[in-house]
C-alpha positions in Angstrom: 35.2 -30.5 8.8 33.3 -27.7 7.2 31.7 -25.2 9.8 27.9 -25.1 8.2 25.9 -21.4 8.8 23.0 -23.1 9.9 23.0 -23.7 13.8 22.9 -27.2 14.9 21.9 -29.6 17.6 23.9 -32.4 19.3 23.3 -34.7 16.6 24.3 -32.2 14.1 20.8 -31.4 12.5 19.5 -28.2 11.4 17.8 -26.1 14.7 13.7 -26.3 14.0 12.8 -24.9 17.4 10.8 -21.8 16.7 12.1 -20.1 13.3 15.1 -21.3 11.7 18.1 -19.9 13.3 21.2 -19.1 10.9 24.5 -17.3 11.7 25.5 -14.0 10.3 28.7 -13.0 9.1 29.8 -12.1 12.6 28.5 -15.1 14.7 30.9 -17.7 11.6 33.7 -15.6 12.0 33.5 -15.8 15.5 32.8 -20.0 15.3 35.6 -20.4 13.0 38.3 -18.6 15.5 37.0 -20.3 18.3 37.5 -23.7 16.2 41.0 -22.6 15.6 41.7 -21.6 19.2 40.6 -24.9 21.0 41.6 -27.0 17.8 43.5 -30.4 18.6 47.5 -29.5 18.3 48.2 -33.0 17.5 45.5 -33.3 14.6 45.5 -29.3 13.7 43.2 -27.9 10.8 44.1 -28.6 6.9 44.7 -26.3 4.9 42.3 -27.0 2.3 39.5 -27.2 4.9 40.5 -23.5 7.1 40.7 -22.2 2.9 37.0 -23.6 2.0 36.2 -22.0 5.8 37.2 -18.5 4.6 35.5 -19.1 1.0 32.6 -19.5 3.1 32.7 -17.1 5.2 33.6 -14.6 2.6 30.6 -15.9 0.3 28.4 -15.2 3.5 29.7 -11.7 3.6 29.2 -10.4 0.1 25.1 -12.1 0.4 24.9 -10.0 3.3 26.3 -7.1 1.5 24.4 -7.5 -1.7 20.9 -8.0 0.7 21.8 -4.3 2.0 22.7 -2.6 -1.1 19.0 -4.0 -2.6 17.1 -2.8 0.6 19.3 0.8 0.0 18.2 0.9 -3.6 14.5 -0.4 -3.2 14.4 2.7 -0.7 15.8 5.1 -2.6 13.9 4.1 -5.7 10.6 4.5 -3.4 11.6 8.1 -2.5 12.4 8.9 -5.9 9.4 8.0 -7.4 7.4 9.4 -4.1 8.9 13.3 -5.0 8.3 13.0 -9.1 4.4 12.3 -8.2 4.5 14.9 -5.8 5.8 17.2 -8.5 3.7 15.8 -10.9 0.5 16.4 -9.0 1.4 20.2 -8.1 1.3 20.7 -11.9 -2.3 18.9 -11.8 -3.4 21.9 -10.3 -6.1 23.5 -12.2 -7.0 21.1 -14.4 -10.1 19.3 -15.1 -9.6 15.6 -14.3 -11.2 12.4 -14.4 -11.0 9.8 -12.0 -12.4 6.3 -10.9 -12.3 5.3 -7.0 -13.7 3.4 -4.6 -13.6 5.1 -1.5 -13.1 8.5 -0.2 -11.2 10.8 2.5 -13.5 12.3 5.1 -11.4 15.1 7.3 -13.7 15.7 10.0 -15.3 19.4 8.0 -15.2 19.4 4.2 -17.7 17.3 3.2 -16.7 15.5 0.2 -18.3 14.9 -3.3 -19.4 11.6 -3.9 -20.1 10.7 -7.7 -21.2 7.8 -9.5 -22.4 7.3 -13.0 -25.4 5.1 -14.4 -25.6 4.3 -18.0 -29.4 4.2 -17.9 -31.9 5.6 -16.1 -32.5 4.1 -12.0 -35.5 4.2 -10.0 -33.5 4.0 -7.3 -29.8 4.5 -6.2 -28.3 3.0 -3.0 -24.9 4.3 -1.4 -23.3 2.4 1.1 -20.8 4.1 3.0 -18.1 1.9 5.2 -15.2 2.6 7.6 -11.8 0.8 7.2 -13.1 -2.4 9.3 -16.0 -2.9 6.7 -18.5 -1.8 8.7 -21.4 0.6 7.5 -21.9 3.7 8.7 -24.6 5.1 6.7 -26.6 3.6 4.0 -28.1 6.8 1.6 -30.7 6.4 -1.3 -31.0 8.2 -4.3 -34.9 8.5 -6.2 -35.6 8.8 -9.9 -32.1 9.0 -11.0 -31.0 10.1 -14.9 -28.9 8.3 -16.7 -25.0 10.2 -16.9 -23.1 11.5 -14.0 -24.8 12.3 -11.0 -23.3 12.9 -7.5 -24.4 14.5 -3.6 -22.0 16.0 -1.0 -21.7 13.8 1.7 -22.6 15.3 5.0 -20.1 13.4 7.1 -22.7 11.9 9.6 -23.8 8.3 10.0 -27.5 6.7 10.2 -27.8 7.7 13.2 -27.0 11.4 12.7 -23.9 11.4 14.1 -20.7 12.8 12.8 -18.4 10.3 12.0 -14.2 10.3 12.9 -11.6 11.3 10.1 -10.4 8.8 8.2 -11.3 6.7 5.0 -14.6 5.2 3.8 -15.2 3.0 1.2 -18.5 3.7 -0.9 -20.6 1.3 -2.9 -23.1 2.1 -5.3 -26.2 -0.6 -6.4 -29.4 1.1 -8.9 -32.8 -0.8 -9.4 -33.5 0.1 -13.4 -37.3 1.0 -14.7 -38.5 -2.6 -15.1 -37.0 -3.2 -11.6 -33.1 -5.0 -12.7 -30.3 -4.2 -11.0 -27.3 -3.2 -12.4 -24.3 -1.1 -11.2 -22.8 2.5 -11.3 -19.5 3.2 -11.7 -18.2 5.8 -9.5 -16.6 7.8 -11.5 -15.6 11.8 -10.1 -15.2 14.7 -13.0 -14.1 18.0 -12.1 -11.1 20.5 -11.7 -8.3 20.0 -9.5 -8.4 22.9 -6.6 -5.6 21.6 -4.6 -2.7 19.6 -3.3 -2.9 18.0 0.2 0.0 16.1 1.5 -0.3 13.0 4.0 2.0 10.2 5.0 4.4 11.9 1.9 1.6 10.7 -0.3 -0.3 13.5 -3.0 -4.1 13.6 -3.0 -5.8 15.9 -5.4 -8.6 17.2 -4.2 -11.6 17.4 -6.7 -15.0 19.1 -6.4 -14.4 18.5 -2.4 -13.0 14.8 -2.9 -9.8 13.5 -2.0 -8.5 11.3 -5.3 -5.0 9.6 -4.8 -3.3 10.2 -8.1 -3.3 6.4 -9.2 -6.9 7.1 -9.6 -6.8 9.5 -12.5 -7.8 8.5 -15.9 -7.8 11.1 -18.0 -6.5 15.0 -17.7 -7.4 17.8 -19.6 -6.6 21.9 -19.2 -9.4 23.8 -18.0 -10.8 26.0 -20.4 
């Protein structure tokens, strides 16, 4: 009889209690000495069914070894790639960049640059500023607004005048053109890269104030 590495009832079906329960390399080798242990002397194993036993087992083992050497890999791959960005941005430093985001950083004192920009001239410009649960914390409105890029520094507080925790915010941007259409900006940030800031082993560039995760640059050019 083959020893299966999926536990069993009484009636030899597959456990569905819960999850589905499966042995590891350890827990068959253990099953398989037992077998051999409390075997019947007068009907002892074959030897073709304690060899398919071993193939098994030893098929178990190099899955479980393979599984392992993938997770090692995928890590070290992360890590990798994590430090060249790192580098990368540090030589960002300086240069005028361009960059398209949806949300910003807010560290509790800088207050950062939010920019959008409208293709046509809006009577009106409505920011919509949300924490990380969706909810909004300040709604701000923008009059007689020209058609390129525009932008305001965010004071930090909410509608109520309050200043709000650190953390991330997403913004939105909706305009109202001259004949009273809406249409929307794109928030789009242009501007020279003052510095590096490191969190969570992640690189943000900070731009005119803002905090721009690299994946958010479009375009890079040197600062004349």
């Amino acid at each position: 009889m083959i020893i299966s590495p999926i536990a069993t009832d009484a009636n030899g079906k597959p456990k569905s209690t819960g999850s589905m329960q499966s042995l590891g390399k350890d827990e068959f080798l253990q099953l398989l000495v037992a077998k051999l242990e409390y075997q019947d002397p007068l009907d002892p194993m074959q030897d073709e069914d304690f060899v398919a036993q071993l193939a098994q087992f030893s098929s178990l083992e190099q899955m479980n070894n393979i599984s392992e050497g993938i997770a090692t890999s995928n890590e070290w791959d992360y890590l990798q790639m994590q430090s060249i960005n790192n580098t990368m941005a540090a030589g960002l430093i300086g240069k005028d960049v361009t960059a398209s985001y949806s949300g910003l950083y807010f560290d509790g004192e800088t207050e950062p640059q939010i920019s959008y920009e409208t293709g046509q001239f809006a009577s009106e410009v409505t920011i919509t500023i949300k924490d990380d649960l969706g909810t909004v914390v300040n709604t701000i409105t923008k009059k007689n607004v020209e058609s390129g890029i525009n932008g305001f520094k965010w004071d930090g507080k909410n509608s109520f005048g309050n200043r709000v925790t650190e953390g991330s915010y997403s913004v939105e941007v909706t305009a109202v053109d001259a004949s009273g259409g809406t249409f929307k900006p794109s928030l789009s940030l242009t501007g020279k890269v003052d510095e590096i800031r490191y969190r969570d082993g992640v690189a943000y560039l900070i731009v005119s104030g803002s905090e721009i995760p690299m994946g958010d640059i479009s375009a890079i050019a040197a600062s004349e």
